[in-house]
C-alpha positions as CSV (number, residue, x, y, z in Angstrom):
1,X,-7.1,13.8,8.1
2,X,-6.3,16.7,6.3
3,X,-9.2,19.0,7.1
4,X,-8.4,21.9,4.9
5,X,-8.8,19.5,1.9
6,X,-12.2,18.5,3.6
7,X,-13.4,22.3,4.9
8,X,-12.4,23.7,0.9
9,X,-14.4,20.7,-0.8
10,X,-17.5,21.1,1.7
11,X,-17.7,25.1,1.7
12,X,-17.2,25.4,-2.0
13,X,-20.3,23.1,-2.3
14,X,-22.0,25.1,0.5
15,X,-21.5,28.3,-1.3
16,X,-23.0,27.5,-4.7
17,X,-25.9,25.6,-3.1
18,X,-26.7,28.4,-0.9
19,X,-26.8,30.9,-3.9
20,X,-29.2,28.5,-5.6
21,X,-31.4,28.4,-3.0
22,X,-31.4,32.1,-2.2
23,X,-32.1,32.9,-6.3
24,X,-35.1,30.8,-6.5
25,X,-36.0,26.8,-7.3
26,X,-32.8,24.3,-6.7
27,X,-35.0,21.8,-9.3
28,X,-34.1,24.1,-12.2
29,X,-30.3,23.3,-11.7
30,X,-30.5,19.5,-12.1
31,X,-31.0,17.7,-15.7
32,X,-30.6,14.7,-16.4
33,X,-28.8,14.8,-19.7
34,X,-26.4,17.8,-18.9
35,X,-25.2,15.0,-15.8
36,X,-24.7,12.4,-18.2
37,X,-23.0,14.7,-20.7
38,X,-20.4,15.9,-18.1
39,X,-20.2,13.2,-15.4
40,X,-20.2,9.9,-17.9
41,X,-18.7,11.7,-20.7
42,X,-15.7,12.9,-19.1
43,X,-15.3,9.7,-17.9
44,X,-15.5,8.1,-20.7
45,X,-12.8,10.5,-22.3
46,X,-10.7,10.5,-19.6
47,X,-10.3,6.5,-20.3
48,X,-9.2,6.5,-23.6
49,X,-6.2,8.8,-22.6
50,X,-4.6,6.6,-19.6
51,X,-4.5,3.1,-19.0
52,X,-7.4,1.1,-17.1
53,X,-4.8,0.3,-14.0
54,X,-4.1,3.9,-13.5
55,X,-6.9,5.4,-13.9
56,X,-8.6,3.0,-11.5
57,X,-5.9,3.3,-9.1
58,X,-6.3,7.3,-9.2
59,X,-9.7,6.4,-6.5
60,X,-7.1,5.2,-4.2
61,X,-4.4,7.9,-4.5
62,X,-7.1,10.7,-4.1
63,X,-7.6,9.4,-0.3
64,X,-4.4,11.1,0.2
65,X,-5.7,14.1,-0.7
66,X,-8.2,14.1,2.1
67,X,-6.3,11.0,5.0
68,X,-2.8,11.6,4.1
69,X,-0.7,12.3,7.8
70,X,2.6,14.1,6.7
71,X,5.8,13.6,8.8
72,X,6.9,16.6,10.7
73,X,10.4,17.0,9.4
74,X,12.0,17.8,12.8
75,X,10.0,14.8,14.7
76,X,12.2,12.7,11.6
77,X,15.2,14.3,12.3
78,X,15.3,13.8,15.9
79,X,14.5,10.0,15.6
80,X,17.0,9.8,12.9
81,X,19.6,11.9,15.1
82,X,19.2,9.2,17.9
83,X,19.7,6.3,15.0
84,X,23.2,8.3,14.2
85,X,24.1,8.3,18.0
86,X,23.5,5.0,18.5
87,X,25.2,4.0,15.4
88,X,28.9,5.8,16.2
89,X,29.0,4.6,19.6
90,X,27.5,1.0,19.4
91,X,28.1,0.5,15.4
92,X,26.1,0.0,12.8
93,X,24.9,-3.1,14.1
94,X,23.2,-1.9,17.1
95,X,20.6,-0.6,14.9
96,X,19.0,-4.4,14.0
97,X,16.0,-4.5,14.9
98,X,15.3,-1.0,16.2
99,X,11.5,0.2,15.4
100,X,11.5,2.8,12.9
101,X,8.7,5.0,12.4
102,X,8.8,5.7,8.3
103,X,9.0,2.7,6.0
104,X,11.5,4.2,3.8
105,X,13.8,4.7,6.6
106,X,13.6,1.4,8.3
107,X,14.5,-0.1,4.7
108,X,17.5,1.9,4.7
109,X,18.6,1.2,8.0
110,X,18.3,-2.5,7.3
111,X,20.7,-2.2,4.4
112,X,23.1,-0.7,6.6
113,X,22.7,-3.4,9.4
114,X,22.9,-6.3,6.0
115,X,26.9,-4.6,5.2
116,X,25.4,-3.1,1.3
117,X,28.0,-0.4,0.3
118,X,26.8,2.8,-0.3
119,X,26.9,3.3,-3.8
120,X,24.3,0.1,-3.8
121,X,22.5,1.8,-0.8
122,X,21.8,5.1,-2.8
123,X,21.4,3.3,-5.8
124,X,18.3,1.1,-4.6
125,X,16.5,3.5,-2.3
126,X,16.9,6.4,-4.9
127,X,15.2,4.2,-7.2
128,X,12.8,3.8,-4.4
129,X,12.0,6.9,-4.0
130,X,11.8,7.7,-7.9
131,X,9.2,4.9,-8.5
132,X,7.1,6.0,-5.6
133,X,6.9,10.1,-7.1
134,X,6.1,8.6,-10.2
135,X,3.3,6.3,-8.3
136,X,1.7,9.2,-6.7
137,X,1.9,12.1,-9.3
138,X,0.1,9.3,-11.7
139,X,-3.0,9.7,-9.9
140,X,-2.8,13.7,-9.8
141,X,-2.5,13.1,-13.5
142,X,-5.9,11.9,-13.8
143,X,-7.7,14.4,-12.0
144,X,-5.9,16.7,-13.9
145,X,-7.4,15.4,-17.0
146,X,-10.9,15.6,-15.8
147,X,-9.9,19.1,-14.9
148,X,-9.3,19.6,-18.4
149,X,-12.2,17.5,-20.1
150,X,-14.9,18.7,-17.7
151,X,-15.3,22.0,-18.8
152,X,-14.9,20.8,-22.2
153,X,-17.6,18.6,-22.1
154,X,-19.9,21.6,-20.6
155,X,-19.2,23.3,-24.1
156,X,-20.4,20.2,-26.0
157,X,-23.5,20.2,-23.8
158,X,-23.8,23.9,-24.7
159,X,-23.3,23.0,-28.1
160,X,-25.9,20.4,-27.8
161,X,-28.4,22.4,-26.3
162,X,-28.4,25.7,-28.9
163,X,-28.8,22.8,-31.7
164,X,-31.6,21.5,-30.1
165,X,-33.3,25.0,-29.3
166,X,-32.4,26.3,-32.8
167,X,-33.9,23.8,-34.4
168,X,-37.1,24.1,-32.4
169,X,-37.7,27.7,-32.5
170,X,-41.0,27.6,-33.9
171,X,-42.2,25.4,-30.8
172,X,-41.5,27.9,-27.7
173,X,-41.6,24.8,-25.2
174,X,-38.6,22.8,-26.3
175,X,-36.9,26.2,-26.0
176,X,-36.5,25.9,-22.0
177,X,-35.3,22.3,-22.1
178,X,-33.3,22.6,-24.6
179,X,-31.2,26.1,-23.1
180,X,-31.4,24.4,-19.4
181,X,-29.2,22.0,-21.2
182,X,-27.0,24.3,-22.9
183,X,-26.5,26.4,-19.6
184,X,-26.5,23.6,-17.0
185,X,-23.3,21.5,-18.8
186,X,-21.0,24.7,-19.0
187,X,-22.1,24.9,-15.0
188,X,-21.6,21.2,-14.4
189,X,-18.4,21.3,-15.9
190,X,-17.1,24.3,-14.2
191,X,-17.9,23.0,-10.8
192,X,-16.2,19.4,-12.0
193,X,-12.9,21.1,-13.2
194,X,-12.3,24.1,-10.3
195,X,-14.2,23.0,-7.1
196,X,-13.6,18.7,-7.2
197,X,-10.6,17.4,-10.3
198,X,-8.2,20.4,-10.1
199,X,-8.5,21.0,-6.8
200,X,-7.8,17.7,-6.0
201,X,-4.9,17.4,-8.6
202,X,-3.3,20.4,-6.8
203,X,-3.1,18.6,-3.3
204,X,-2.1,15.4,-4.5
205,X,1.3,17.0,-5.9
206,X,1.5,19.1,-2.7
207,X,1.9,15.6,-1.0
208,X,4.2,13.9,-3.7
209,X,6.3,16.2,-3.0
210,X,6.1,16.4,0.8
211,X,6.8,12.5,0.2
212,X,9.5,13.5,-2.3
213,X,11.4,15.8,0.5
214,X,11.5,13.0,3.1
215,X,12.2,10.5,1.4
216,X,15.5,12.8,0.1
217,X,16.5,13.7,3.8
218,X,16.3,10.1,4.7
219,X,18.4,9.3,2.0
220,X,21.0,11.9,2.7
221,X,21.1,10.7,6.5
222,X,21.5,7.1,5.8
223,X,24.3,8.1,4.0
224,X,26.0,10.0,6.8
225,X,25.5,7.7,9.6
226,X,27.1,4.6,7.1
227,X,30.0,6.6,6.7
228,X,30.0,7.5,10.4
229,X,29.7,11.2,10.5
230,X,29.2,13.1,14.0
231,X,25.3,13.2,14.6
232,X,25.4,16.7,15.8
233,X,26.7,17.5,12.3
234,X,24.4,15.5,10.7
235,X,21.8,17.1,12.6
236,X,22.9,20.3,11.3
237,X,23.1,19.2,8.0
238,X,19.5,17.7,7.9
239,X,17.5,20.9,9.2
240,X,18.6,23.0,5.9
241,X,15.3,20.8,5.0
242,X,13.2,22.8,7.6
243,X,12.8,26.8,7.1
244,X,15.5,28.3,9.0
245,X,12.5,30.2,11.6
246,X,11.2,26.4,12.3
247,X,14.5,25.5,13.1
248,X,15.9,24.6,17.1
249,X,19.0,24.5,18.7
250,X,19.6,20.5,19.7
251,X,20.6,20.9,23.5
């Protein structure tokens, strides 16, 4: 689990309900119709611009944000160094059938044990890998739109609201409901757009990326070991992916 994802989502919450409390009565921040103004109506928005597949599927991709387990680059690249030894002294062969920790990889290294050449190999898997960026950034997309039509919605509730109290001047108790609505939806779509959709949006790139990265050094190594490089130069090769301070001398 990604815990900063989980700590930022929780204080943020924490922060604002705690001020509430402190200034006075928490049932003055809930209405009704400033909920279904931003919640349901940036919903609703937010369907017409993407298709119902993808905009479904972004409830599934957003787990990432919070259960996503990133591989640690140099755990990858000493599996894959021990592959590359294996590979020069035994041949490409000996690696059927050898457990394989990331799915991407273990693809790869089956195309090598089937004979594909490489051209087909980095053909295939860098379609792979392109499909999959597009897969993931899809559902960031979303959020990103409800980052964008949240707050807007807040400014039609605000809209709403002055109309409503405007035209009820002369009757000084609409007045409250009517501002509580035009206050409340700029609020509720604040907290929508910068503490939940955005947020959210942010991470999921953060781990397309991540993806994006391994996937590329996996790509670059499958190459090497096909064409039978020395694994200690491979290994070399490989850790320009990790900052040169992380980096460690291979004994």
């Amino acid at each position: 689990m990604d815990i900063a994802t989980l700590i930022g989502l929780v204080g943020s919450f924490v922060i604002i309900i705690a001020a509430i409390f402190v200034g006075g009565s928490a049932g003055m921040f809930i209405d009704t119709a400033s909920t279904l103004i931003v919640l349901v109506g940036s919903t609703f928005v937010v369907l017409m611009q993407y298709p119902l597949s993808q905009f479904l599927s972004a409830g599934k991709v957003a787990a990432k944000a919070f259960m996503f387990k990133s591989v640690p680059l140099d755990t990858l690249i000493d599996e894959i160094y021990g592959l590359a030894d294996e590979a020069r002294k035994g041949g490409l062969l000996s690696l059927e059938g050898k457990e394989v920790g990331h799915p991407f990889l273990s693809k790869g290294i089956q195309m090598l044990v089937d004979g594909h050449d490489s051209n087909v190999v980095k053909s295939q898997l860098t379609k792979d890998m392109n499909q999959s960026y597009l897969r993931h950034t899809a559902g960031a997309k979303v959020f990103k739109a409800f980052g964008d039509v949240g707050p807007a919605m807040g400014m039609i509730g605000t809209l709403v609201g002055l109309v409503q109290m405007l035209a009820n001047m002369d009757d000084p108790k609409a007045i409250g409901p009517a501002m509580a609505i035009a206050l409340l939806t700029t609020l509720y779509g604040a907290m929508l757009a910068n503490m939940v959709c955005l947020p959210i949006q942010a991470k999921l790139n953060i781990r397309a990326n991540e993806e994006l990265t391994c996937q590329k050094l996996i790509l670059d190594a499958l190459l090497a070991i096909q064409s039978g490089q020395n694994p200690r130069i491979l290994d070399g090769a490989l850790k320009t992916y990790i900052a040169e301070s992380k980096r460690t001398e291979r004994e």
